[in-house]
Every structure is written in C-alpha cells, then in structure tokens.
C-alpha positions in Angstrom: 4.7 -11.9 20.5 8.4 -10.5 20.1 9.0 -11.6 16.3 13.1 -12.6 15.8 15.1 -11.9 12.8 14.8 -15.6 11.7 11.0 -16.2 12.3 8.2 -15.6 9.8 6.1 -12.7 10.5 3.0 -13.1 12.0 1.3 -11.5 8.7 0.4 -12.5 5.7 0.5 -9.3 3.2 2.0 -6.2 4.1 -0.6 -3.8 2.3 1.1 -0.1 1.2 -1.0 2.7 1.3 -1.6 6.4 0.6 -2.6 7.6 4.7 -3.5 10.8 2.8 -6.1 9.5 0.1 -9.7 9.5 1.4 -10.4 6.4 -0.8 -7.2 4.9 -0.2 -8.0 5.6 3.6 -12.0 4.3 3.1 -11.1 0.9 1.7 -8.5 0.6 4.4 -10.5 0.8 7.2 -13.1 -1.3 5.8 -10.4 -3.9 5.4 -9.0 -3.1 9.0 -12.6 -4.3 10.2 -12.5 -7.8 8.2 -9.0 -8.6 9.5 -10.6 -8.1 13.0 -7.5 -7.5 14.6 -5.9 -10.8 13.9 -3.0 -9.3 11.7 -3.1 -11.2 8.7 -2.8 -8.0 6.9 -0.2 -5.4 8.4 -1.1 -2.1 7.1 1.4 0.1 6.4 0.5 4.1 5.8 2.9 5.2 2.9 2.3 9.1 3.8 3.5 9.2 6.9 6.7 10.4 7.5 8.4 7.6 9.5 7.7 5.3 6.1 10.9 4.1 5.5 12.4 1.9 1.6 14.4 -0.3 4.3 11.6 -1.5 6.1 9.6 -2.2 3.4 11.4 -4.1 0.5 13.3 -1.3 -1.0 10.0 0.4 -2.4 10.8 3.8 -2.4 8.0 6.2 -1.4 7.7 7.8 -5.3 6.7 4.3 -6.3 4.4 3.4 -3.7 2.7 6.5 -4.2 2.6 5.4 -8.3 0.7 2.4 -7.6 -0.5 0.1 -4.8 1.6 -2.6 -3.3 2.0 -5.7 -1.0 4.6 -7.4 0.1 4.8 -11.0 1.2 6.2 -12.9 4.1 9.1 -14.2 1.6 10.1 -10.6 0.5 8.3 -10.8 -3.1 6.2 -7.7 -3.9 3.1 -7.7 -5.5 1.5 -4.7 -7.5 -1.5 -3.5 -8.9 -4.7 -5.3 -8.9 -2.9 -8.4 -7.6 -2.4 -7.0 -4.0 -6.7 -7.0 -3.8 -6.8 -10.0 -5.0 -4.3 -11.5 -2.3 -5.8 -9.2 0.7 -9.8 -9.7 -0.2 -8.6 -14.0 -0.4 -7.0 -13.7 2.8 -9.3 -11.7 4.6 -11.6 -14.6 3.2 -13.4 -12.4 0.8 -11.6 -13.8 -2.5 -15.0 -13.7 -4.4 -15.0 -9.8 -4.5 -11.8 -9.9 -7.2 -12.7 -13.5 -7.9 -13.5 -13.0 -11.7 -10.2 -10.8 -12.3 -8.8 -13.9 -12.4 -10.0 -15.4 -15.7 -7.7 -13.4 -17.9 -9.8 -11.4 -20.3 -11.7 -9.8 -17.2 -8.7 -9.8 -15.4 -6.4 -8.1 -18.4 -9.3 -5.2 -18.4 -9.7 -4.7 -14.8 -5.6 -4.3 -14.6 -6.0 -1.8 -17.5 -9.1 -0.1 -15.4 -6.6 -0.4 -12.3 -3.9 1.3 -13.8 -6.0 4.0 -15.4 -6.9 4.7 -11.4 -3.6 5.0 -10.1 -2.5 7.3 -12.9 -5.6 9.7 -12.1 -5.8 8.7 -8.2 -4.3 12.3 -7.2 -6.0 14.4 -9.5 -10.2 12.6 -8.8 -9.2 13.1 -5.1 -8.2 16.8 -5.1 -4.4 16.5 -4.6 -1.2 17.8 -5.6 0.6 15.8 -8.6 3.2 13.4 -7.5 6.2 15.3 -8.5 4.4 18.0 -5.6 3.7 15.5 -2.9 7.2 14.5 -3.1 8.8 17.6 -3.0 6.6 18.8 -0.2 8.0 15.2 2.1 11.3 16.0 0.9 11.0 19.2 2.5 9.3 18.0 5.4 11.8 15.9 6.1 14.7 17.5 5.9 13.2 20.1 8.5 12.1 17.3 10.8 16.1 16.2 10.6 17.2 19.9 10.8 15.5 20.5 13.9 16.8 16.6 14.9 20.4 18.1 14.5 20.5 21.3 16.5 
C-alpha cells in the first residue's frame, strides 16, 4: 500500500541499527523473524550509505551510531533500553524487558545498556567512532564525486 504524506505509517517503531555490528545484525534478524513480515517494526540499517538525518527524525548518523534508537509513528524518538522495550512489546514479546520496567532493575539495566553502547565498537573488533565516521565521510564524498563527473 502507497502510504501519503498525511496517513500514518503502516509501522509501529522504526528501529535504527548498526548494518555493520554482528550483534547488532544477530538480534536483528531474530527480530525480523518475530515481526514475520507484517511490518510493525521497519528496520532501518544506520551503516549503509543511503541512511539519510531527513528521513529519519533529524538523527544524525554519529548519534545513531552512539546509541540505539526508535522512532515512533508521531515523530518522538526513543533511546536506549527503551527502544527493546517498545519493539520486544510489540512484537508481543514484552516479558523479555518486562522487569526493566520496575525502576531499580530498570535504572541498572539502563546503566548496563549504556556501558554497552560505549564499548559496542571496541568487544566487536571495530574502529572507534570518530574512525567509522571519517571513513563514511569519505565514502561519501567519493560516491558524490564520481555522481558529479
């Protein structure tokens, strides 16, 4: 179905991710497979190239490389821990990050989150951020280069 500027999408969580993580990319698929094609989650791969701030509430790829995000059909962005919570209780899985919600468990497993995404690149073998975005940069701006002549 052809969506129009003024209706709601047919999703329910837009869900940014790192294409080029291989856990990033492993809990992806696994929630590709519960969504069963019905698009309640549109999954959107951060790394590649044609990922674009405009399309995707102004979130500039440095920060959603910095942390995990969703956005929402209303245009509100979620972060952190919060995104699984929204995406495992749509995909009717809301048990899995149900105790994160009572707020002492929930306050640790944020802090446990956020230890993660600082240290995501470095347990999964990659360059450090400020690397990964120079490399895109450059990328880029040969992709448009060649564009041009």
């Amino acid at each position: 179905m052809q969506q129009t500027p003024t209706s709601p999408p047919d999703w329910e969580i837009k869900l940014l991710y790192d294409g080029e993580c291989p856990l990033c990319v492993r809990e992806v698929n696994f929630l590709q497979r519960r969504d069963a094609g019905r698009g309640s989650v549109k999954f959107i791969d951060i790394s590649d190239d044609s990922y674009t701030p405009e399309d995707n509430a102004g979130i500039d790829f440095a920060a959603a490389m910095g942390r995990i995000h969703g956005i929402l059909p209303d245009g509100s962005i979620v972060r952190d821990l919060e995104v699984f919570r929204r995406v495992y209780e749509i995909l009717g899985m809301g048990w899995v990050y149900g105790v994160t919600r009572v707020p002492v468990f929930g306050t640790i497993a944020d802090q446990f989150y956020k230890i993660w995404a600082k240290l995501r690149l470095k347990l999964t073998g990659r360059p450090d951020l400020e690397t990964i975005i120079a490399q895109r940069e450059e990328r880029l701006a040969q992709s448009s280069a060649a564009r041009c002549r």
